[in-house]
Predicted model as a PDB file, atoms N, CA, C, CB and O in Angstrom, pLDDT in the B-factor column:
MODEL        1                                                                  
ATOM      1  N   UNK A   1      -3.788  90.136 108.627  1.00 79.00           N  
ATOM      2  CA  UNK A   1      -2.883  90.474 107.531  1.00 79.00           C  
ATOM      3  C   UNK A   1      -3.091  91.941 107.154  1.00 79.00           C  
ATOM      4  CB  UNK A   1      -3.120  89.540 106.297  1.00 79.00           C  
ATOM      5  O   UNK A   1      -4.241  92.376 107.109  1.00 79.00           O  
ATOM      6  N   UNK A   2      -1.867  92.866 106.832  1.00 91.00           N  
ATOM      7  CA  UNK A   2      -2.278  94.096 107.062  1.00 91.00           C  
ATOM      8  C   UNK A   2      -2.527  94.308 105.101  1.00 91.00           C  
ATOM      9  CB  UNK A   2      -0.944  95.182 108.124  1.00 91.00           C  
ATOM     10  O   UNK A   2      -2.438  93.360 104.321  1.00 91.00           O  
ATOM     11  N   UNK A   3      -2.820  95.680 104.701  1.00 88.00           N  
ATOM     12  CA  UNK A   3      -3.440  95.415 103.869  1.00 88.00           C  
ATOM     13  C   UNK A   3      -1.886  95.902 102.877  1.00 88.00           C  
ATOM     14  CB  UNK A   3      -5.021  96.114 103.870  1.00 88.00           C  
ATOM     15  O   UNK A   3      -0.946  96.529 103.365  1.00 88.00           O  
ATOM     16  N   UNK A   4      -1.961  95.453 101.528  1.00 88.00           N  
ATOM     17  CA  UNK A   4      -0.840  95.990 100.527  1.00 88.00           C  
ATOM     18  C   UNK A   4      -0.605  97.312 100.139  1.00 88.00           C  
ATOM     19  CB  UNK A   4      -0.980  95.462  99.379  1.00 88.00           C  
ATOM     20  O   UNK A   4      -1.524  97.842  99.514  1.00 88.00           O  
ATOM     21  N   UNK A   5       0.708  98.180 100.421  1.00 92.00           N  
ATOM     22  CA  UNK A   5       0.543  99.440 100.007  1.00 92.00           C  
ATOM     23  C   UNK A   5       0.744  99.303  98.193  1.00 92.00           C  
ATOM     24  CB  UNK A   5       1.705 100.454 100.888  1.00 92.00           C  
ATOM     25  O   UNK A   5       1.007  98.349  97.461  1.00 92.00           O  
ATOM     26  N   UNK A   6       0.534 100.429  97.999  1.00 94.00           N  
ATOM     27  CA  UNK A   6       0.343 101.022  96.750  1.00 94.00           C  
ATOM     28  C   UNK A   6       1.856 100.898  96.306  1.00 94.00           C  
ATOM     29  CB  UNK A   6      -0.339 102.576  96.790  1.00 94.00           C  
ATOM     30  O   UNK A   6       2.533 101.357  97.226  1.00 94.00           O  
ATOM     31  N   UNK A   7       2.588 100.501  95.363  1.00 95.00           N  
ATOM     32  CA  UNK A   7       3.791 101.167  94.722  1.00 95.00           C  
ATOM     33  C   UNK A   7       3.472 102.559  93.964  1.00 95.00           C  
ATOM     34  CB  UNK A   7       4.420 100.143  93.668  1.00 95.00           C  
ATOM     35  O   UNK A   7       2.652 102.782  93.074  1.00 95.00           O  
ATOM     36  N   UNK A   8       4.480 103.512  94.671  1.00 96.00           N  
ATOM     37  CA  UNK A   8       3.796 104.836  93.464  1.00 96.00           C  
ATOM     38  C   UNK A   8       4.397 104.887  92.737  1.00 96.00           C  
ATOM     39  CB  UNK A   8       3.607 106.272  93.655  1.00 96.00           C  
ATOM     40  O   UNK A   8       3.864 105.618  91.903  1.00 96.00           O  
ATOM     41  N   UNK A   9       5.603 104.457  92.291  1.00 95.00           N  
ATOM     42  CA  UNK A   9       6.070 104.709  91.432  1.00 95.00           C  
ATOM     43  C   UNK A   9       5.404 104.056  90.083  1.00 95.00           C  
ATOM     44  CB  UNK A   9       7.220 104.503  91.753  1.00 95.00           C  
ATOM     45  O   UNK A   9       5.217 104.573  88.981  1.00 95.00           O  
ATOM     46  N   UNK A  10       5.126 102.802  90.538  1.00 95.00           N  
ATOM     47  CA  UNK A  10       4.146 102.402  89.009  1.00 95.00           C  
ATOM     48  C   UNK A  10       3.047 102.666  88.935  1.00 95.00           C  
ATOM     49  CB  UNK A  10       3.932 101.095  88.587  1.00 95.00           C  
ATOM     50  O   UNK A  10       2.608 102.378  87.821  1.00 95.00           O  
ATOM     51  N   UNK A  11       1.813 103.397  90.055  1.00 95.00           N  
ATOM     52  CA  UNK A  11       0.848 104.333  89.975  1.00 95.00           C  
ATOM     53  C   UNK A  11       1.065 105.397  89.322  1.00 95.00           C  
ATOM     54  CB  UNK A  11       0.490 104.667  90.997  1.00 95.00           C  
ATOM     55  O   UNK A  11       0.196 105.813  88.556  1.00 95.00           O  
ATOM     56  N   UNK A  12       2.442 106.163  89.508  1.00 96.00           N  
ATOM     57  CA  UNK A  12       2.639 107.473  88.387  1.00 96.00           C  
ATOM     58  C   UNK A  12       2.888 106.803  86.953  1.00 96.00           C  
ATOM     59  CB  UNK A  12       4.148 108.578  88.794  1.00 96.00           C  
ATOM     60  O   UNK A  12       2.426 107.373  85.965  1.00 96.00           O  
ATOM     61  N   UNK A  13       3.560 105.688  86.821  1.00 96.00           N  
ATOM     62  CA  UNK A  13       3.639 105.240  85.475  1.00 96.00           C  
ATOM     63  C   UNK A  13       2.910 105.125  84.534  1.00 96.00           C  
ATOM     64  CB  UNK A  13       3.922 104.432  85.416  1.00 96.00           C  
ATOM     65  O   UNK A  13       3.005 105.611  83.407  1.00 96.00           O  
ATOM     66  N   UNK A  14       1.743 104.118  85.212  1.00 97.00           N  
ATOM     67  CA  UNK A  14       0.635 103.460  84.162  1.00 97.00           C  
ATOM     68  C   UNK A  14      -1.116 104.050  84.364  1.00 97.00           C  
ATOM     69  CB  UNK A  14       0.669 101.567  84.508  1.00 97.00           C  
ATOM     70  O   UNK A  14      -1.502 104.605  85.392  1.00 97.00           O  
ATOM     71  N   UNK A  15      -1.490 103.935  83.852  1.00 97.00           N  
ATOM     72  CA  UNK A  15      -3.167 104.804  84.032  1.00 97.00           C  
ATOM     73  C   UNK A  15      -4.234 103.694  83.865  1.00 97.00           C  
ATOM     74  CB  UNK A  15      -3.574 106.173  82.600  1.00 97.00           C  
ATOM     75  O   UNK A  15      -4.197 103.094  82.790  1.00 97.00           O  
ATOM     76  N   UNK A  16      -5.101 103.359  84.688  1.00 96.00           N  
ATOM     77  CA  UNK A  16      -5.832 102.194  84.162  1.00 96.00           C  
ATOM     78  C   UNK A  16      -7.042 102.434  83.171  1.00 96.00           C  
ATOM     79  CB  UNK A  16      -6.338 101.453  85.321  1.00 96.00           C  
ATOM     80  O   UNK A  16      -7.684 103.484  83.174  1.00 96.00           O  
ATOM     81  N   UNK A  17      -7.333 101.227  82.210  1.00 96.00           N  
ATOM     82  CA  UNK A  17      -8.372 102.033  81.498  1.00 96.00           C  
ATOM     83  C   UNK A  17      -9.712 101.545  81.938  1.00 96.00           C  
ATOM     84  CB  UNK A  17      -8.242 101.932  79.930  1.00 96.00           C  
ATOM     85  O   UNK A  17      -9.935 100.933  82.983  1.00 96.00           O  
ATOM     86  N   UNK A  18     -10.792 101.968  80.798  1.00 97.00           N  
ATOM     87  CA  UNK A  18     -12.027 101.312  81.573  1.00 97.00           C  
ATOM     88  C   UNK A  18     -12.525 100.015  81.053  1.00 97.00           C  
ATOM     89  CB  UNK A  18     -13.244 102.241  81.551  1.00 97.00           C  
ATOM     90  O   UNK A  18     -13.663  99.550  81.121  1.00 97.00           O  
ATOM     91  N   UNK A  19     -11.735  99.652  80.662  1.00 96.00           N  
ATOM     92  CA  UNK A  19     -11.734  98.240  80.473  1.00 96.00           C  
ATOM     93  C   UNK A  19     -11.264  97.312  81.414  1.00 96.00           C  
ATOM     94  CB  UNK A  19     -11.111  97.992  79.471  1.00 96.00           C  
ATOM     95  O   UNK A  19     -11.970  96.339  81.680  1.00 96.00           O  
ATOM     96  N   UNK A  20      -9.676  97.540  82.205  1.00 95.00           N  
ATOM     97  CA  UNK A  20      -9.316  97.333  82.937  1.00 95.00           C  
ATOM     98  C   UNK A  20      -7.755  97.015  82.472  1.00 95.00           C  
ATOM     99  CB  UNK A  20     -10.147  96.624  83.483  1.00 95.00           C  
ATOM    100  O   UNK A  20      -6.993  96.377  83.198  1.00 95.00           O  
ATOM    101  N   UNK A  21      -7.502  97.355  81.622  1.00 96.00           N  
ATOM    102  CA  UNK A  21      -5.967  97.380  80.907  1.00 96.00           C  
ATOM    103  C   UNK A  21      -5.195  98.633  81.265  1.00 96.00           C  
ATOM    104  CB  UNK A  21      -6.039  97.358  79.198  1.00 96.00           C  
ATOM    105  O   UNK A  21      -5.766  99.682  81.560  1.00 96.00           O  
ATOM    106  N   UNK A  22      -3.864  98.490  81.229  1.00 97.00           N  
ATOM    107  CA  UNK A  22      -3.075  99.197  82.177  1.00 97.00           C  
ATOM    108  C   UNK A  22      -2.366 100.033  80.424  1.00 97.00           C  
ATOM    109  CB  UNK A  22      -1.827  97.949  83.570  1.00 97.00           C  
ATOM    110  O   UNK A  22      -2.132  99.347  79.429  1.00 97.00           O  
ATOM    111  N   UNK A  23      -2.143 101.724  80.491  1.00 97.00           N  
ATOM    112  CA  UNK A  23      -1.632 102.258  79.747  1.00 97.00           C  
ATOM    113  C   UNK A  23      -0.319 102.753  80.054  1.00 97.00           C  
ATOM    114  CB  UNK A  23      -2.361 102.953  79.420  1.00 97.00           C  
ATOM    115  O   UNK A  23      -0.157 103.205  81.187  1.00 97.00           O  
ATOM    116  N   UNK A  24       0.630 102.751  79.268  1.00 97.00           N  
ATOM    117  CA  UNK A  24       1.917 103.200  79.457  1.00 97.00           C  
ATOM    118  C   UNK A  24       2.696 104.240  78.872  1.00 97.00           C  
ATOM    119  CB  UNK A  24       2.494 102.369  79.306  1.00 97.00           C  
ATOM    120  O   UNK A  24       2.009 104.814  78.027  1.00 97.00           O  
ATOM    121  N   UNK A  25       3.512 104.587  78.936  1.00 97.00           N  
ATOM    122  CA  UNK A  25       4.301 105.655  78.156  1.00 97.00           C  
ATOM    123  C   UNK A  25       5.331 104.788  77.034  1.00 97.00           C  
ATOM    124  CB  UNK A  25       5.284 106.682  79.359  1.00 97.00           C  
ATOM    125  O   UNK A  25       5.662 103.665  77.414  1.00 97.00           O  
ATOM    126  N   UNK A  26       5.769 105.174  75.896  1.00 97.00           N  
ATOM    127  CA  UNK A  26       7.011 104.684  75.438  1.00 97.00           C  
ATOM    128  C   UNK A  26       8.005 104.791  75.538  1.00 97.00           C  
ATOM    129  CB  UNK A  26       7.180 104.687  74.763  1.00 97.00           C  
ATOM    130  O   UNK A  26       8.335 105.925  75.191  1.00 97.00           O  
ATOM    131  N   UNK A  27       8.797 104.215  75.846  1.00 97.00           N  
ATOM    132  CA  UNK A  27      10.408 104.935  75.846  1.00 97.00           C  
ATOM    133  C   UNK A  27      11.021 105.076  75.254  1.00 97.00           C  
ATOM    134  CB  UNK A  27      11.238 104.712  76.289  1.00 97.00           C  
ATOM    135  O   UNK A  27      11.008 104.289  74.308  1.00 97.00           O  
ATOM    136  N   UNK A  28      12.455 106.533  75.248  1.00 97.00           N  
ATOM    137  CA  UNK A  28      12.925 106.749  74.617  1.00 97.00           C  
ATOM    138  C   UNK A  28      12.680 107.963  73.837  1.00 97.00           C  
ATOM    139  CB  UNK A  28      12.976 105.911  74.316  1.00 97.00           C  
ATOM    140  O   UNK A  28      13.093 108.063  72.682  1.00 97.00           O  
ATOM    141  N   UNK A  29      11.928 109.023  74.512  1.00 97.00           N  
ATOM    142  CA  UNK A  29      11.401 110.272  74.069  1.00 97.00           C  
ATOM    143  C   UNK A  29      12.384 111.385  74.588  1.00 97.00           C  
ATOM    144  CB  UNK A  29       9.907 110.474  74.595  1.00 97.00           C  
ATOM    145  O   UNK A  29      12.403 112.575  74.272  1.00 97.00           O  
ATOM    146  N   UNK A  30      13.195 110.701  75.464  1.00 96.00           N  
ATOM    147  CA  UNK A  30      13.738 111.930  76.292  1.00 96.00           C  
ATOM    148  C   UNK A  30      14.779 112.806  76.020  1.00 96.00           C  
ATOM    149  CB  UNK A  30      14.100 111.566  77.378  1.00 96.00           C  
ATOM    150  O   UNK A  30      14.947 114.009  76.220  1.00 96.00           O  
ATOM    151  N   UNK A  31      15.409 111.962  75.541  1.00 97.00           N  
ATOM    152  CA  UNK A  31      17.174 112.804  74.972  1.00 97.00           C  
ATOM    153  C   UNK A  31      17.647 111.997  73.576  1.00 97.00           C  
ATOM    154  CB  UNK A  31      18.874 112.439  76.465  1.00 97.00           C  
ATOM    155  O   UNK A  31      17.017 111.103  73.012  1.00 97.00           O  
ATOM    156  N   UNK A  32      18.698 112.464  73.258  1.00 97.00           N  
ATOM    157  CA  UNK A  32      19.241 112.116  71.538  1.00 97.00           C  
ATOM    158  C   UNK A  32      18.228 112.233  70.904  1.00 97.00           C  
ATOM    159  CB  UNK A  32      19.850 110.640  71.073  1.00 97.00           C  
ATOM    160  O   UNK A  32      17.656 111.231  70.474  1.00 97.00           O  
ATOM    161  N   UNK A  33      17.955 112.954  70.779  1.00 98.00           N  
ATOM    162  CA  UNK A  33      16.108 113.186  69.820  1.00 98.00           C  
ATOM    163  C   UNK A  33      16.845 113.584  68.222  1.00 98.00           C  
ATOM    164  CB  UNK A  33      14.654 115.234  70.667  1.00 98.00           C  
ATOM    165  O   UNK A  33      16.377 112.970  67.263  1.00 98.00           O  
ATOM    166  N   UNK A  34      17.694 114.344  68.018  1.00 98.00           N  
ATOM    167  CA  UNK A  34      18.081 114.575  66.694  1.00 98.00           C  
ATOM    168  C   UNK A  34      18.689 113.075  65.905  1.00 98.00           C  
ATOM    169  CB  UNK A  34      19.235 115.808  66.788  1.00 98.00           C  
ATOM    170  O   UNK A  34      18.995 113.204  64.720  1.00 98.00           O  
ATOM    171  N   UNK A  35      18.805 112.139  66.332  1.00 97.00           N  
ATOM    172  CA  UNK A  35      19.141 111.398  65.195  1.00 97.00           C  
ATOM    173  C   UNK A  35      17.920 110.540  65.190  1.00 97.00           C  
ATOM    174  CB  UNK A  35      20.557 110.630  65.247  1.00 97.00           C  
ATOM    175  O   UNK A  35      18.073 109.671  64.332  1.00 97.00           O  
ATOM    176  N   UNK A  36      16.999 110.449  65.676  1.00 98.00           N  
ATOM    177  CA  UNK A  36      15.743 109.993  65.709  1.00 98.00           C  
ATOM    178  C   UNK A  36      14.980 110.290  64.518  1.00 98.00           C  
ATOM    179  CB  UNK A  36      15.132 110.461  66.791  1.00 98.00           C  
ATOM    180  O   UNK A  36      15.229 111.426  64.114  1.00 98.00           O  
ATOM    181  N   UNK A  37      14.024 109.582  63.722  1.00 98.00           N  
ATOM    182  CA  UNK A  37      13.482 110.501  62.870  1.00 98.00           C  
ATOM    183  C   UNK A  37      11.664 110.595  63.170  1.00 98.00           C  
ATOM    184  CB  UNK A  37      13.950 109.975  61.281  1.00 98.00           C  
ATOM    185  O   UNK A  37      10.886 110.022  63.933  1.00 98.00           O  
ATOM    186  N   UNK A  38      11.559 111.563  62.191  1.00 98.00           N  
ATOM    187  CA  UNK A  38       9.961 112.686  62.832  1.00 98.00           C  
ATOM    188  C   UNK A  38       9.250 111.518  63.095  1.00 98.00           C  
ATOM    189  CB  UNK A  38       8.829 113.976  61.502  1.00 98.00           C  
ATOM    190  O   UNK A  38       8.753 111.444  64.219  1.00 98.00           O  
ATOM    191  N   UNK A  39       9.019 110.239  62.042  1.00 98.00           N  
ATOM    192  CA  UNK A  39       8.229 109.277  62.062  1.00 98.00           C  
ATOM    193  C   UNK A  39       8.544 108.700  63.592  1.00 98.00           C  
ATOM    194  CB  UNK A  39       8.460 108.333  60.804  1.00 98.00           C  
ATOM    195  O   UNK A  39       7.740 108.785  64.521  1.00 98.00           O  
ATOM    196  N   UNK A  40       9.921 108.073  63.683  1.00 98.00           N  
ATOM    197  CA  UNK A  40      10.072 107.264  64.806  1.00 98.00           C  
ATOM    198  C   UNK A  40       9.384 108.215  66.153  1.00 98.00           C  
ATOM    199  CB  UNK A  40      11.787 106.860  64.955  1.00 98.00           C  
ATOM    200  O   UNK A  40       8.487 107.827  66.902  1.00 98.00           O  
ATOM    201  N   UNK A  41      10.100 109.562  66.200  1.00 98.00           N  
ATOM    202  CA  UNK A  41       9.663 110.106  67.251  1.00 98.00           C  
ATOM    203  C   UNK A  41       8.101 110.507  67.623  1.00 98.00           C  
ATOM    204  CB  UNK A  41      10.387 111.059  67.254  1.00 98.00           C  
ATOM    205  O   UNK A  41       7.630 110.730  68.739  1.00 98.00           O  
ATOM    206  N   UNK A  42       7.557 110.524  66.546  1.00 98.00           N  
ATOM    207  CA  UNK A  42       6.070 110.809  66.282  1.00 98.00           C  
ATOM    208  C   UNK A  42       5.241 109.815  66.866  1.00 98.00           C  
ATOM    209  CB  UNK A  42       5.729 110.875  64.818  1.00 98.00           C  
ATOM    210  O   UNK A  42       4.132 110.046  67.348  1.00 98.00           O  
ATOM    211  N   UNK A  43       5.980 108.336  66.801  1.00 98.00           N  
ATOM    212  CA  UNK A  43       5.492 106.751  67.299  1.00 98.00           C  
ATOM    213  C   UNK A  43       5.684 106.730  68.573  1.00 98.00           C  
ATOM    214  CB  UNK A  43       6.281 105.445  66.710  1.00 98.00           C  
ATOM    215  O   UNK A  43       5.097 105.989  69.361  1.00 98.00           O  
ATOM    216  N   UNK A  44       6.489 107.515  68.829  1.00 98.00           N  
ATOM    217  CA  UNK A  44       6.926 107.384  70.397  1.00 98.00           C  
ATOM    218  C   UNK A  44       5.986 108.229  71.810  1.00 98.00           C  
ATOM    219  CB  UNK A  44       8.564 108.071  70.379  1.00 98.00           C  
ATOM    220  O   UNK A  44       5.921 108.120  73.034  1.00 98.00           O  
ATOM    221  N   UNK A  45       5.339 109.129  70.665  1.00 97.00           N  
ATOM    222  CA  UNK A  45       4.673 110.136  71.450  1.00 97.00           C  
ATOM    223  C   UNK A  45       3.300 109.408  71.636  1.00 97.00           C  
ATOM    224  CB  UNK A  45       4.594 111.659  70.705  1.00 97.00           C  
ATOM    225  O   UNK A  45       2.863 110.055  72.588  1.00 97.00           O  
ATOM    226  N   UNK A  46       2.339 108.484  71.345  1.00 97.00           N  
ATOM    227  CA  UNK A  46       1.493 107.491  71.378  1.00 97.00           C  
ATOM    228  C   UNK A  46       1.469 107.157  72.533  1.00 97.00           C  
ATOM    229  CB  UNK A  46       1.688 106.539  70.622  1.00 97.00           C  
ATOM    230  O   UNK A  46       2.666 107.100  72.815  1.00 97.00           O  
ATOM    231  N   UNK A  47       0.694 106.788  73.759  1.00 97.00           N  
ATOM    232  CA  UNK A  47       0.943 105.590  74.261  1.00 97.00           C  
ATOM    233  C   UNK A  47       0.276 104.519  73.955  1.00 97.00           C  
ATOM    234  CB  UNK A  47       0.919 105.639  75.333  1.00 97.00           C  
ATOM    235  O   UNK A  47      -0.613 104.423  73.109  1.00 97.00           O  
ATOM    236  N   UNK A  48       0.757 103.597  74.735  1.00 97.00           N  
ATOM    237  CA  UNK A  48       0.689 101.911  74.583  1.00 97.00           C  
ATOM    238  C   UNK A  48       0.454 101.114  75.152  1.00 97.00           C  
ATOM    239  CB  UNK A  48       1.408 101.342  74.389  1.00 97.00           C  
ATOM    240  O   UNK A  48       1.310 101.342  76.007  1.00 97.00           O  
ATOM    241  N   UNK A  49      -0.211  99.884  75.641  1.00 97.00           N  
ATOM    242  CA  UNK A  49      -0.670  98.776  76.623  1.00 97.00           C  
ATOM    243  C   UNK A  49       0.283  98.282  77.084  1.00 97.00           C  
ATOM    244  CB  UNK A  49      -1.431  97.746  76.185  1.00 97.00           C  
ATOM    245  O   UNK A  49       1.449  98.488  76.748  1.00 97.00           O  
ATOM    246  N   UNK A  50      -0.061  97.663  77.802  1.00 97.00           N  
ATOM    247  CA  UNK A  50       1.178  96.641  78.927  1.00 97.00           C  
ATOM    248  C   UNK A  50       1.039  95.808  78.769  1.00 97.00           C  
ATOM    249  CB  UNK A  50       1.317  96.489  80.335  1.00 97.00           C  
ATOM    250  O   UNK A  50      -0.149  95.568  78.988  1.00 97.00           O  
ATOM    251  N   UNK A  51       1.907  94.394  78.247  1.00 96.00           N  
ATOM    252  CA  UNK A  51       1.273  93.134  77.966  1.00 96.00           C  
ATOM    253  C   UNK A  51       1.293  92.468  78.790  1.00 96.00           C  
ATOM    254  CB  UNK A  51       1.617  92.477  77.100  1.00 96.00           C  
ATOM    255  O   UNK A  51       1.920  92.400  79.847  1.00 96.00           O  
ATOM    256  N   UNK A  52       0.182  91.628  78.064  1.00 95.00           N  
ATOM    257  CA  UNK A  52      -0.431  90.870  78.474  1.00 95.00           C  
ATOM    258  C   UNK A  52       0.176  90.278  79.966  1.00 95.00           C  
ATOM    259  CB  UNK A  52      -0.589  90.080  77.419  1.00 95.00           C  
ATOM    260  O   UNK A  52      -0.260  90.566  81.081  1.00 95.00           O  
ATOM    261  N   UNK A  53       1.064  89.565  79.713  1.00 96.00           N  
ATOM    262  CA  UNK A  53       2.074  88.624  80.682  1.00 96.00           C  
ATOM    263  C   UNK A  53       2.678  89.340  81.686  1.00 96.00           C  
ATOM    264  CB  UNK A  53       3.277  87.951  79.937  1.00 96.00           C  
ATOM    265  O   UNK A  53       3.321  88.630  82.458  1.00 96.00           O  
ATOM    266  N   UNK A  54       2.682  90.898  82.007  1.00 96.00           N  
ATOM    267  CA  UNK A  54       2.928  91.708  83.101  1.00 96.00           C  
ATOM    268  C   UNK A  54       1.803  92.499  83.414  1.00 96.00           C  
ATOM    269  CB  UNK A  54       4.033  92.502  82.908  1.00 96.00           C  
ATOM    270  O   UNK A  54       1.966  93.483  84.135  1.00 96.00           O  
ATOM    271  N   UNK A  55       0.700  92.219  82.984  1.00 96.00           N  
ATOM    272  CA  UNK A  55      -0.665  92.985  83.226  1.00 96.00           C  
ATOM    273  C   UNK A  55      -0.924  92.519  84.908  1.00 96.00           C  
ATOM    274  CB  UNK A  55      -2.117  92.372  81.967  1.00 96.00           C  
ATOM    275  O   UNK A  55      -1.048  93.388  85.771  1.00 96.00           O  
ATOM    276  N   UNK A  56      -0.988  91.013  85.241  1.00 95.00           N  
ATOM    277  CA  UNK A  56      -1.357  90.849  86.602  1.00 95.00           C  
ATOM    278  C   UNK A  56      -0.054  91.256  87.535  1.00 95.00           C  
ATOM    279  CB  UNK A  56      -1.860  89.303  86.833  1.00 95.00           C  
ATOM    280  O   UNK A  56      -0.471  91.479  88.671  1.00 95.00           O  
ATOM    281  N   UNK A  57       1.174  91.404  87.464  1.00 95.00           N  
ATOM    282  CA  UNK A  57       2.133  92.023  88.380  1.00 95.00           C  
ATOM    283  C   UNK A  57       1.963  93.545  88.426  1.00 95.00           C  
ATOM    284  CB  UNK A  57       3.565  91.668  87.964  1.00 95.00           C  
ATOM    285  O   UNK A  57       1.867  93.958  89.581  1.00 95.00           O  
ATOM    286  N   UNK A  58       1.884  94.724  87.240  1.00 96.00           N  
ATOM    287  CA  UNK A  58       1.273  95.527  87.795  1.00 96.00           C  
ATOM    288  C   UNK A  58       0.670  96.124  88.209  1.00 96.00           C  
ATOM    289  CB  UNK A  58       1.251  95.708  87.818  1.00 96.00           C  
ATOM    290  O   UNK A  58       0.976  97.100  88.893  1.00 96.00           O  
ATOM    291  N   UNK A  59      -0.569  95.687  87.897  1.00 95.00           N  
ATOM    292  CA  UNK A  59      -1.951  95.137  88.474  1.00 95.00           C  
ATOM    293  C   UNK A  59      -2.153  95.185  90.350  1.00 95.00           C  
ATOM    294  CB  UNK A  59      -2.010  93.355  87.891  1.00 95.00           C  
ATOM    295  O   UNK A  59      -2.955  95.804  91.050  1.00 95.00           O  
ATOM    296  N   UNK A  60      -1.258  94.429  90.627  1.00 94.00           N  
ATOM    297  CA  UNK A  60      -0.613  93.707  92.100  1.00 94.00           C  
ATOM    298  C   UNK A  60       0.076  95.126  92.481  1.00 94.00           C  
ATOM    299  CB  UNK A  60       0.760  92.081  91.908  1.00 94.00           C  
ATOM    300  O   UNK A  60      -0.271  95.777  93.466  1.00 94.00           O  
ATOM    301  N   UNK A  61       0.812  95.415  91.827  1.00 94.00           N  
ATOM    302  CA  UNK A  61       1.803  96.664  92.381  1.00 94.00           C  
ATOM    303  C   UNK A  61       1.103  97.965  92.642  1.00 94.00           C  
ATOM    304  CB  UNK A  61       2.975  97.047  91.292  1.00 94.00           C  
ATOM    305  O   UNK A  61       1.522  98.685  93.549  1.00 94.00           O  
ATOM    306  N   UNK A  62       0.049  98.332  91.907  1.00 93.00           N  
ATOM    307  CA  UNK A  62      -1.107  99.483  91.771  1.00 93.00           C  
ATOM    308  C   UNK A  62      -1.950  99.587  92.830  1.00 93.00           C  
ATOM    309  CB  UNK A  62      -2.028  99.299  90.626  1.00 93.00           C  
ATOM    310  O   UNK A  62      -2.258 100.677  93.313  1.00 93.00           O  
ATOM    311  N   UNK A  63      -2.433  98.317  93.317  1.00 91.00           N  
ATOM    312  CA  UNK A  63      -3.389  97.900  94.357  1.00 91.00           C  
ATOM    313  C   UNK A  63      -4.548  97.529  93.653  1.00 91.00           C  
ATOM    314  CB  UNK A  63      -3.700  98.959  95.404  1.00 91.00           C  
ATOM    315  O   UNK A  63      -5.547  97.728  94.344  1.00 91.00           O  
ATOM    316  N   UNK A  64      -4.767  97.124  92.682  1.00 86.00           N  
ATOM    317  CA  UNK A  64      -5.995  97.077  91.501  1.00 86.00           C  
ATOM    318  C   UNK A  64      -6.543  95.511  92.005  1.00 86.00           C  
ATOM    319  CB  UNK A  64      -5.306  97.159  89.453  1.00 86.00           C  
ATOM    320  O   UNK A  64      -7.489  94.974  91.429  1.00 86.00           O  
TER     321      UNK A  64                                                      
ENDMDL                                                                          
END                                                                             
């Protein structure tokens, strides 16, 4: 059985931590930013975990 490649695209996405939880970006930072407000956009600039219930698929997709 040959071995699983890497998806890169969700290797550039998510960062693993040292715990072993997968970090993400938020969406929705990118464009229409003026009707957004400082707070919302301020929340957006954070990142955030991957839950729970898609942790082992990208997990699988990473090669982890």
């Amino acid at each position: 059985m040959p071995k699983m490649k890497t998806r890169k695209a969700v290797q550039a996405r998510f960062k693993l931590t040292g715990t072993g939880k997968l970090k993400r970006r938020r969406p929705g930072l990118r464009h229409i930013l003026t009707k957004k407000s400082s707070k919302r956009k301020r929340h957006l600039r954070s990142d955030a975990l991957v839950d729970k219930g898609q942790l082992k698929m990208y997990k699988r997709l990473m090669g982890v």
